[in-house]
N, C-alpha and C positions, 0 to 999 in steps of 0.2 A: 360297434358304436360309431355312429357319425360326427365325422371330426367338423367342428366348426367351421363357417366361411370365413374368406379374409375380410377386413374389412373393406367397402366399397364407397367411391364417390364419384358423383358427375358433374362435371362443368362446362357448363357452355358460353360461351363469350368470344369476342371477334379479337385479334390482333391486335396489340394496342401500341404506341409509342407515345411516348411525351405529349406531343404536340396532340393525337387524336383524341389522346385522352382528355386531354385538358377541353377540348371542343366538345367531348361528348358529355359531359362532368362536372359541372359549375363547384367552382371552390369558394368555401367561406373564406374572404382575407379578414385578419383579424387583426386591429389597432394594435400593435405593440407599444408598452407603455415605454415613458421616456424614464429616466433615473429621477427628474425631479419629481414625475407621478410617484415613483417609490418612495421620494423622500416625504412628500406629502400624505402618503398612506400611511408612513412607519412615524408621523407624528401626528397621526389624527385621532382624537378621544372622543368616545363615546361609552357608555356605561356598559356596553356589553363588550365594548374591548377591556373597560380600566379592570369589570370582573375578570377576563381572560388572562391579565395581566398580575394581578393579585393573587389565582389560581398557580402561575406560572411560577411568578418568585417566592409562591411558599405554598410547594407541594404538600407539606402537613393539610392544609384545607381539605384537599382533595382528600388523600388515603382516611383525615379523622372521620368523616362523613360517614365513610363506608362500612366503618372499622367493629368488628364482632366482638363484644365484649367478654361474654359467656364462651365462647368459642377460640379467641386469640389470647385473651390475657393471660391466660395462666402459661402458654404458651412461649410467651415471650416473654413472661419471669423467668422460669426456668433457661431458656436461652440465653438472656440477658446476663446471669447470675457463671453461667456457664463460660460465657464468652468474655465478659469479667475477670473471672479467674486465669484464662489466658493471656488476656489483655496486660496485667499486670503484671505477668512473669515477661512477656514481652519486651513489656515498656520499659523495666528494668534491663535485660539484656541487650535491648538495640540501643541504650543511651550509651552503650560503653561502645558502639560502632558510632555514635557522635563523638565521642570522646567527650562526654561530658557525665556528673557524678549522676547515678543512677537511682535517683529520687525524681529527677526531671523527667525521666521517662514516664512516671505516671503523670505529670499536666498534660505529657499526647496523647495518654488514654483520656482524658477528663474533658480542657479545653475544647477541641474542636469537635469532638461528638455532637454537645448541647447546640452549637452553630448550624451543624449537618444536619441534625434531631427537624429543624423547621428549615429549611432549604434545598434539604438532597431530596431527590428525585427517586434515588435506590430505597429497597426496603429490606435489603438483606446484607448490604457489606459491613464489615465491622471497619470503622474509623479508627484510624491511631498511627502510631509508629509503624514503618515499612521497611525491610533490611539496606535495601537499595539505596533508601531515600537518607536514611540514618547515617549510611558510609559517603554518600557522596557531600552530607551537611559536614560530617567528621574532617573529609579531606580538605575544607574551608575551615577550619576551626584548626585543625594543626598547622596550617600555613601561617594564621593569622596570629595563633597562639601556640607555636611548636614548644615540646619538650623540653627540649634545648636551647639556650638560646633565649635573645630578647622577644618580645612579643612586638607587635605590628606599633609603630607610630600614628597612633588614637587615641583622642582626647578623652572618651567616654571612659579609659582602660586606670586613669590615673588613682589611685587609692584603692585597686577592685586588690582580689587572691587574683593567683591562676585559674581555678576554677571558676568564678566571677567573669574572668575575661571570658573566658570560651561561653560562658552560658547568653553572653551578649552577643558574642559574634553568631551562635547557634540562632538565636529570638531573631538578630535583624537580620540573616540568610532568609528564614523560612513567612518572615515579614515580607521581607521584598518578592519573595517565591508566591506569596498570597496575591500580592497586587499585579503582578505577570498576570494570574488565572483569571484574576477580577477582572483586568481588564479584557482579557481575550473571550473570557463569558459575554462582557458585555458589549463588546463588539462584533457578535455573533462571530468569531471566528474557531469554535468548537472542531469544528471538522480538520483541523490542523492535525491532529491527531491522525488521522487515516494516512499520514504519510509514513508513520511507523507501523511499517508490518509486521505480522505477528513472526516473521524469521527474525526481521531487525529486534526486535524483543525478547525472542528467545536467544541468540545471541549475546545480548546483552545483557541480560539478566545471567544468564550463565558464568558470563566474566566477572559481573557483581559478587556473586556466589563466591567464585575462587579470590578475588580481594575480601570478600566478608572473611573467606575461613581461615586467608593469610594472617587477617586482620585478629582473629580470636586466639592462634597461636599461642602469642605471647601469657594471655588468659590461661590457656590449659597448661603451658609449662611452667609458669610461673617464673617466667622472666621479664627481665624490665629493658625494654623495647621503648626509643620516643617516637614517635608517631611521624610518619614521612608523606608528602604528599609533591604532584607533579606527575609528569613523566618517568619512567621505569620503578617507581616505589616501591611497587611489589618486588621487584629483582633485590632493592637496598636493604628491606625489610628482612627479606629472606636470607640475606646475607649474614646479617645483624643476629637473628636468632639464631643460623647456626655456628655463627661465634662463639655463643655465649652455652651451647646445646650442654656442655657439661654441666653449665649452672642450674640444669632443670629441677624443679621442685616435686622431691616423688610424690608428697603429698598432693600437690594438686593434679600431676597429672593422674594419678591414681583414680583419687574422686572422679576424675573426668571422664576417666574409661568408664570407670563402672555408672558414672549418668547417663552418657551415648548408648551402652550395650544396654540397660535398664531402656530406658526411652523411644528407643530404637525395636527393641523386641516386640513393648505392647503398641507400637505404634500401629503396627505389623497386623497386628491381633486386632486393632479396633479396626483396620482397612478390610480382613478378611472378615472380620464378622459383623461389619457394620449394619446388614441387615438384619440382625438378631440383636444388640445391643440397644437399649434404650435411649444413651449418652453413650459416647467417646469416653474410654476412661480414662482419668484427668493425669495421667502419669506426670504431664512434667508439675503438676502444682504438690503430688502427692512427693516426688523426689527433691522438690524445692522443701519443704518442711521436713522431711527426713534431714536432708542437709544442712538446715538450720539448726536442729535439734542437737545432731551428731558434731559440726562445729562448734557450738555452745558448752556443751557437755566437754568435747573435750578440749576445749581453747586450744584451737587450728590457729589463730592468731599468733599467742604466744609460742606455744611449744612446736611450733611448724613452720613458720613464718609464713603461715597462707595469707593470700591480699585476699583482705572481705570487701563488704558493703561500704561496711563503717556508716557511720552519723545519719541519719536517715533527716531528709528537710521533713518538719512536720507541720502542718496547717499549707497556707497559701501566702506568697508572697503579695506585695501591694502590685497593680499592675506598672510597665518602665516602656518609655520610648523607645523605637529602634535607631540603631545607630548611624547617621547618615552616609558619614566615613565608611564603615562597615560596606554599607551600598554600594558605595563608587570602588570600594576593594573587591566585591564578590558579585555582581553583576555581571557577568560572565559567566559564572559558575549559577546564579540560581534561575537564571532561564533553564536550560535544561533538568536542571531538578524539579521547575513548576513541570516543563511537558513530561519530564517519566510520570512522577507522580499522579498526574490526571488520566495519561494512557493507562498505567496500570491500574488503577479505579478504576475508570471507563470500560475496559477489557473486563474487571470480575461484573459489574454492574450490570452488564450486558449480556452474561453468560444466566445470570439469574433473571432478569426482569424476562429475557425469552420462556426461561424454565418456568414461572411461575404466571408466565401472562400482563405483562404491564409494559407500561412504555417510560424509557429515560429518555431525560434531554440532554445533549450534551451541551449546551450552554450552560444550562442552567446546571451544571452538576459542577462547570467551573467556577460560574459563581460560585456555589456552593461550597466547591474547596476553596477556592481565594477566601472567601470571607472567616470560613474556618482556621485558614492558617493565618491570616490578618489577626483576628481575634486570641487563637491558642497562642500566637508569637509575643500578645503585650503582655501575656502571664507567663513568661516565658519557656513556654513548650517549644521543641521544634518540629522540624518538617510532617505533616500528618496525609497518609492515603491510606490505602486499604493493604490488609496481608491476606494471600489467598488462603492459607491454612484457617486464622481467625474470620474468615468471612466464612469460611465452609462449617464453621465449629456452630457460627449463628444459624445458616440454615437447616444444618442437619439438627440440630437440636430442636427446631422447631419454629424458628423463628417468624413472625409473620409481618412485622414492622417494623421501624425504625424506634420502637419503643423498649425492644431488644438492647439496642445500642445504648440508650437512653440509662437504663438499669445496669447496664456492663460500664458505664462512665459512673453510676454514683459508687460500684464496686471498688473503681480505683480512688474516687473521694474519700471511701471509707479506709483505705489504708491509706492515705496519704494522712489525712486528718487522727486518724484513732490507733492502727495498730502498724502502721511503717516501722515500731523500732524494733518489733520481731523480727525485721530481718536484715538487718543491721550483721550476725552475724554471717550469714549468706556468704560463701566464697565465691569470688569473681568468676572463678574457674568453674563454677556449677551454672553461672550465667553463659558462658565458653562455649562450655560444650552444647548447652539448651539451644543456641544460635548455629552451631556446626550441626550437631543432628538434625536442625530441621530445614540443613539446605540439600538435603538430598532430594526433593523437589526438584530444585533447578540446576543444580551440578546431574538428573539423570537427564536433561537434556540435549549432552550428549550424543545420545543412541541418535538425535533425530538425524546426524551426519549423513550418514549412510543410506536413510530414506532420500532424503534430499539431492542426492549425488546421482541416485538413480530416476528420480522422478523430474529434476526440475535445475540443474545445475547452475545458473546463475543466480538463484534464490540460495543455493548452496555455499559459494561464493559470497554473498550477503551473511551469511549467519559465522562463516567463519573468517572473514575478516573482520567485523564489529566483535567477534567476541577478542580474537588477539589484539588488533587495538585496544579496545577498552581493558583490557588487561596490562599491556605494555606503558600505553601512553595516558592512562587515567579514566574513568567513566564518561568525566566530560568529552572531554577530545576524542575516547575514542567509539560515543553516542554520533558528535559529527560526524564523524570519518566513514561509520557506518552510515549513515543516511545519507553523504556525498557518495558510498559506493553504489546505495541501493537507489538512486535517482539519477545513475550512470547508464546502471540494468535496464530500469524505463526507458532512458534514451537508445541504448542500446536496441532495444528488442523491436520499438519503434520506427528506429533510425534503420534497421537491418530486417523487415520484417518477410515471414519465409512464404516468399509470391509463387504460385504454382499456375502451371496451364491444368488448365480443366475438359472436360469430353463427357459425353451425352452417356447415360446410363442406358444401354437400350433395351426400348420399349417402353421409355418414361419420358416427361419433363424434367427429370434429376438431373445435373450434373456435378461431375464431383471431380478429386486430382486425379488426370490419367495413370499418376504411378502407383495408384492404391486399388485400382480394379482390375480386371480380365475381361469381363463381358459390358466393351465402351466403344461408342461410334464417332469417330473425326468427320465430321465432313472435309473434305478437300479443297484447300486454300483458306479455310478460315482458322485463325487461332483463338483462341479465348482463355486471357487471360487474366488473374485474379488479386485484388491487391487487400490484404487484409487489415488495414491499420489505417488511420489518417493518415495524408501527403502533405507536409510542411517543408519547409526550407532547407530542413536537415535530414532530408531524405528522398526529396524529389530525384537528386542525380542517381541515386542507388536505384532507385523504380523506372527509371527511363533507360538506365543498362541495363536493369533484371527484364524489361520489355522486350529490348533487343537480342538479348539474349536466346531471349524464349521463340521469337518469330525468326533468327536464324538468317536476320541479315543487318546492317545498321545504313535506317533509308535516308540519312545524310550523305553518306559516301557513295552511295545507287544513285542518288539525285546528283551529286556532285559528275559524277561519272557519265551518267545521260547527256547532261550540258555541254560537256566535253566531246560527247560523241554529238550533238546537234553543231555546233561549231566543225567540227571535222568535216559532215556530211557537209554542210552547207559548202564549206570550201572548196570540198572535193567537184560539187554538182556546180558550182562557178568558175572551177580549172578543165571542168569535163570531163574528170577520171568517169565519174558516177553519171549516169542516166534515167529518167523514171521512164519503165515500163508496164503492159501492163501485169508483169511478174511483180511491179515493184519495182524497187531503187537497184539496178544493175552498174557492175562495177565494167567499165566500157576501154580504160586505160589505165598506165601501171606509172610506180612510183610511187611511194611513199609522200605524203606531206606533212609537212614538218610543222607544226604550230609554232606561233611569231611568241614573242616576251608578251606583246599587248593580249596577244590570244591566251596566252596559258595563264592571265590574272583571275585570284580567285574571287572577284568583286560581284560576279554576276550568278555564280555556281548554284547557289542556295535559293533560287529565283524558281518559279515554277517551271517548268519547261513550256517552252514558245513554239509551235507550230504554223502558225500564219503564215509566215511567208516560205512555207515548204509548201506545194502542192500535193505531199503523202503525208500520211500519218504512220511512224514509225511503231512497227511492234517491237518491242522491245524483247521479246521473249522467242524471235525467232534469229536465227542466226542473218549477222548483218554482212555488209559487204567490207571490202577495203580492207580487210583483217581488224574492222573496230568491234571490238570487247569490253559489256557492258554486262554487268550481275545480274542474271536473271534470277526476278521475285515470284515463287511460285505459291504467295499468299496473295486472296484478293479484298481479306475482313479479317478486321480483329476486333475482337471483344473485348472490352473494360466491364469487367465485375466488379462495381464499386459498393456494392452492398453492405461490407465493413470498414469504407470511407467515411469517418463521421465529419470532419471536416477540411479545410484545404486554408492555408492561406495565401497572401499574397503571390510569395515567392514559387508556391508549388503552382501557381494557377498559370503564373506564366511560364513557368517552365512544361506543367501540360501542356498550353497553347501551341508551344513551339513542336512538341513531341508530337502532335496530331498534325500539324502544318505537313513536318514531316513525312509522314505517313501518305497523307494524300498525297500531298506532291509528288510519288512515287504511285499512284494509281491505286495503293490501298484503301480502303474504305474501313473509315472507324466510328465503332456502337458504343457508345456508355450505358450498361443497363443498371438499373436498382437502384438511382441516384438518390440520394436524400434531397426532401423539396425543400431543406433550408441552403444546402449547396447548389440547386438548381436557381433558388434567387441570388443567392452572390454573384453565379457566374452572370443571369443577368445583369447585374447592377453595376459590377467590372468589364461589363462589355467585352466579355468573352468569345461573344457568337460574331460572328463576318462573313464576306463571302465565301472562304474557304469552309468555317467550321458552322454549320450550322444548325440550329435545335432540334432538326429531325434525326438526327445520329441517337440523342434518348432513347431508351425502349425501357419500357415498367420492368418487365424479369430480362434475363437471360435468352428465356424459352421465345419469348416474342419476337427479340432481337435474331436468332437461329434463322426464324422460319421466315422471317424476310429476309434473311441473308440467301437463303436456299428458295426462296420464291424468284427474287432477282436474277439471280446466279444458275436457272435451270438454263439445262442445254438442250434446245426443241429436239435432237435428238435423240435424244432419251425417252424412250416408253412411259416408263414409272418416273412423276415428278419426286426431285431429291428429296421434298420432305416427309415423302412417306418414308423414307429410308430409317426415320427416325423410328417410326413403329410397324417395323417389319412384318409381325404376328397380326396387324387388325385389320379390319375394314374400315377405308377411307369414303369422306365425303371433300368435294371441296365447295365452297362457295364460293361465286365468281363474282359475283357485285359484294359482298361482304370481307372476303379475304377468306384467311385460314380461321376456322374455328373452334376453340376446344369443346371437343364433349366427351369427357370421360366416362367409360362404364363398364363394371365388371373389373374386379382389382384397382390397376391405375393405368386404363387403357386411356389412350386421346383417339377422338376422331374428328376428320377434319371434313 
């Protein structure tokens, strides 16, 4: 059977650089607008902007339009109803990672849903309570209202319980957490987010997890722990329970085995059969009412001393102002809970709207949570995002809209409202463990270590310092510390980035690193070297030694040294040692000369070197007379491949300048190929170019740059001009009013 051909192409075209290009090629320049153009744009109305606008701030328009009644709805009952039932077990167990009574947790299933229902962008995450977001509102709520101890000097606090306190301090954290988002929505500044990478979040999240499961501890053993927050908490905490380890309650920790092992088994079972399964089956709502049946029945209260639910709030409170105090106490702390909380929303949103085909906006999904947690904080819910389990629970079941979510909020109305005091007897420790079993999610994150270690080490580095941090030194602090490390790495990688000399693939236009091929062609005397990153201020000096480096001489100190031997000769041919013959400069007389103090100043070194008033021109590269010893450069071109230059600024510009001064002034010759045409205008514009450095050193590729290196550079002695060398295998043409021309044909042959 005959094997296919490679595939083929040909090209024909002449030589180009910069400058010929531009002459053969008329360019569109195009008006760049000024900022007040912008500002004038971004406040100009007209009816088919105000619709675009109106579409914008309440994506309900959009998705009801479209929306299949016969086809979706029944759909997104069943889903709704589904994720509901989650929802509520949820929103009960994460209020006790607020440290607040656990009736609150259903206003975060309720409140900010109906907000998100006409706002959010998403049509698949489930809105509410988030473990992360829970513990880090907690760790503001026990400072302000600890355990032990007086509570915060706050005037709102006067006549409240302890419970009353925290639930204020809880409303006005996740209040002020709302107007962070609102504002950063509406300042377009959305994209804030992409500074958290998915390591700095798996990191981080991971650390959550192990403060979450320190944090439920006390829960499963049934000991009384007051709530510690700050730096090393977790260390205090752990201390604390195993003080107290005798005191544990077998009744609760019992229950809590046998809910985790229960819980745990069919979780197992819905993941392996989930493609056979209609639903998810609802294990933890079915072991939540077993629990309540079995505590009821046999008053776990009384005869156990198990801690329940207790008093369940029923109806809705009137809505309350946030507390301003509050604010100016915890502002610190709830910027970073606004950014987790929209990252991890943003992240599940994102994962689904690809899956299903739609577009999120990140602005508008921060409005959309500010205005949500603005709203859910005056009825006082706290902090409200997405859980990846209950968003998975909405789509897998079928969800198609946000009308899902809609139905899974009036699910938790309806206990909040009607039947909340069934669970009233619910033991803490059945909520305990429901929040430990289902961090195995993010505590298996772990394993990623070792991927990372091997793939990508400074990424690795990132994920395990943010998670020890944030475990040592709090979520807060140690959320910064991670994104101070991970915007180190950036600079780092940047600052330090790995520049290779390159060489001709032969028989092609390819060039690649010489240390990664075998079948590669040098021409002789040219270097070509490759910078892959932008050149800025904080890393120009590194790229100007890693230059040096590579060409294997530094042409400051070859220039410096030339100047010194022009000076010499010259004294020598004015004392007479030296004579010009026609051999050249012959040494005629002996004795050393000694250079004066005024002579060995280094004022004039770094000057281009002067021949005028020498009747020879000094080669530099043959052996001189008088015993003067000069570094001979056995480069005559070097190549800059700036093709992954995206930009330069000031400080790198001149320091190029000077590095290419260099260069010439030692008789090297320097190309810049592949330049970007927005750095091509800067350097116009900073007057870059002069007599030394001028805009014919441009060349559009690489390749173009070569073959006039190798056009210039033939030695009439040589039969076969160098740049056939390049393609050893073909037939060459050259054209002699036109230059060199590619015409490729047959594989990836060129001919000239």
């Amino acid at each position: 059977m005959m094997q296919p051909s490679a595939a083929r192409y040909t090209v024909t075209r002449p030589l180009y650089s910069e400058d010929s290009f531009t002459r053969e090629h008329e360019k569109i320049y195009r008006q760049c607008k000024t900022p007040l153009d912008h500002v004038k744009a971004y406040f100009t109305c007209n009816s088919k902007r105000a619709k675009n606008t109106a579409l914008s701030l309440l994506p309900i328009i959009g998705w009801m339009r479209i929306y299949r009644i016969k086809e979706w709805l029944l759909n997104d009952i069943v889903s709704g109803v589904s994720t509901g039932l989650v929802a509520v077990l949820q929103g009960l167990a994460f209020s006790l990672l607020a440290s607040l009574p656990p009736s609150y947790g259903l206003y975060t299933a309720f409140f900010p849903v109906i907000i998100y229902f006409f706002l959010g962008t998403s049509r698949h995450i489930s809105v509410g309570s988030f473990p992360v977001l829970s513990l880090m509102v907690g760790a503001v709520v026990t400072r302000l209202v600890p355990d032990d101890g007086p509570p915060a000097n706050i005037t709102e606090f006067d006549g409240l319980t302890s419970d009353q306190q925290r639930v204020v301090v809880a409303s006005s954290v996740t209040f002020l957490m709302g107007i962070f988002q609102l504002a950063m929505g509406l300042l377009q500044v959305g994209f804030i987010v992409m500074y958290l990478s998915d390591t700095l979040v798996s990191g981080f999240t991971t650390a959550a997890a192990i403060h979450i499961l320190v944090s439920q501890l006390k829960f499963v053993l049934g000991l009384v722990v007051p709530g510690i927050s700050g730096p090393l908490a977790i260390i205090y905490t752990l201390e604390k329970i195993f003080v107290q380890i005798t005191d544990t309650n077998i009744a609760d920790l019992v229950t809590s085995i046998i809910i985790m092992v229960a819980v745990f088994i069919v979780k197992e079972i819905n993941d392996r059969y989930k493609t056979k399964l209609p639903v998810p089956i609802p294990i933890e709502v079915i072991m939540t009412i077993i629990a309540c049946g079995v505590s009821y029945g046999f008053n776990f209260k009384d005869k156990y001393d198990v801690d329940i639910v207790g008093e369940m709030q029923i109806g809705y409170e009137a809505p309350m102002a946030p507390s301003v105090e509050v604010f100016q106490q915890s502002a610190v702390e709830a910027f970073p809970i606004a950014i987790v909380g929209f990252a991890v929303a943003f992240s599940v949103a994102k994962v689904y709207s690809v899956k299903h085909d739609y577009i999120i906006d990140g602005n508008q999904e921060l409005i959309a949570f500010g205005a949500s947690n603005i709203f859910g904080a005056s009825f006082r819910s706290f902090a409200a995002s997405t859980a990846l389990s209950r968003s998975a629970v909405q789509e897998s079941t079928g969800g198609k809209t946000q009308i899902a979510g809609l139905i899974s909020a009036m699910m938790a109305m309806i206990v909040t409202v009607a039947i909340g005091f069934l669970l009233e007897p619910l033991p803490k420790s059945v909520l305990g463990a429901l929040v430990i079993v289902n961090l195995k999610g993010m505590l298996m994150q772990f394993r990623e270590i070792p991927y990372l270690w091997r793939k990508d080490r400074p990424d690795c580095v990132v994920w395990i310092v943010t998670c020890i941090a944030a475990i040592l030194l709090g979520l807060d602090l140690g959320l910064a510390v991670g994104l101070g490390v991970e915007l180190l790495t950036v600079v780092f990688r940047t600052q330090f980035p790995r520049c290779s000399v390159l060489a001709n693939i032969k028989g092609t236009d390819i060039y690649r690193d010489r240390k990664d091929y075998l079948s590669i062609y040098e021409p002789e005397g040219v270097k070509i070297f490759r910078i892959p990153s932008p050149i800025f201020f904080a890393n120009i000096e590194f790229f100007r030694g890693k230059l040096v480096e590579s060409v294997g001489f530094n042409p400051l100190r070859v220039l410096r040294k030339r100047n010194k031997a022009l000076r010499k000769i010259r004294k020598l041919l004015k004392n007479g040692v030296l004579q010009i013959t026609e051999k050249g400069l012959m040494q005629t007389g002996s004795g050393p000369i000694e250079e004066s103090e005024d002579e060995s100043n280094m004022e004039d070194l770094d000057q281009p070197t002067n021949f005028q008033d020498l009747p020879v021109q000094v080669n530099w590269n043959a052996e001189l007379p008088a015993g003067i010893c000069v570094p001979k450069v056995d480069v005559h071109s070097i190549i800059l491949d700036f093709a992954a230059v995206s930009f330069l600024d000031i400080s790198a510009l001149k320091g190029l300048k000077v590095a290419l001064k260099e260069f010439i002034r030692v008789d090297v010759e320097v190309y810049i190929v592949a330049c970007d045409a927005y750095i091509l205008e800067k350097l116009q514009s900073c007057r870059f170019f002069d007599d030394e450095i001028k805009t014919s050193i441009f060349f559009l590729t690489l390749h173009d740059a070569m073959l006039h290196i190798l056009q210039r550079h033939q030695d009439p002695l040589e039969q076969t001009p160098r740049y056939e060398q390049l393609f050893p295998d073909n037939h060459h043409d050259y054209h002699r009013n036109g230059g060199p021309r590619f015409r490729s044909k047959s594989e990836r042959e060129t001919r000239f």
